[in-house]
C-alpha positions, 0 to 999 in steps of 0.5 A: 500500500503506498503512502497515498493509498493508506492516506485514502483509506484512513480517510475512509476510516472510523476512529482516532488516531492516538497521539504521540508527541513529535509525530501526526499520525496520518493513517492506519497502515495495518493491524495484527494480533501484537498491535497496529502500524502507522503511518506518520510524519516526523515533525523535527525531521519532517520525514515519513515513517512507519510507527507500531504500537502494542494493542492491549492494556497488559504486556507481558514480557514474552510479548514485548520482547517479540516486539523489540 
């Protein structure tokens, strides 16, 4: 899926993104069973990247040791 695909397709999308200082979230890129990717800018560098978080409110160690 390019950028501007991914762009369309949130657009399309129900929900929030959540926020994270330093970078806008511009789309939903992808969603597993570890968590969700997206897509977002980087605003001190003003560059594109991929950012995963973790879904859930537990972790376990084994999970975010996968993770990393």
């Amino acid at each position: 899926q390019t950028p501007d695909q991914a762009s369309t397709s949130a657009a399309d999308s129900v929900g929030e993104f959540p926020t994270i200082p330093g970078y806008e979230l511009l789309a939903k890129l992808g969603e597993g069973g570890m968590g969700v990717v997206y897509l977002a800018k980087q605003l001190g560098l003003n560059r594109e990247v991929a950012i995963k978080t973790l879904t859930g409110t537990t972790i376990a160690k084994a999970m975010l040791a996968r993770f990393w």
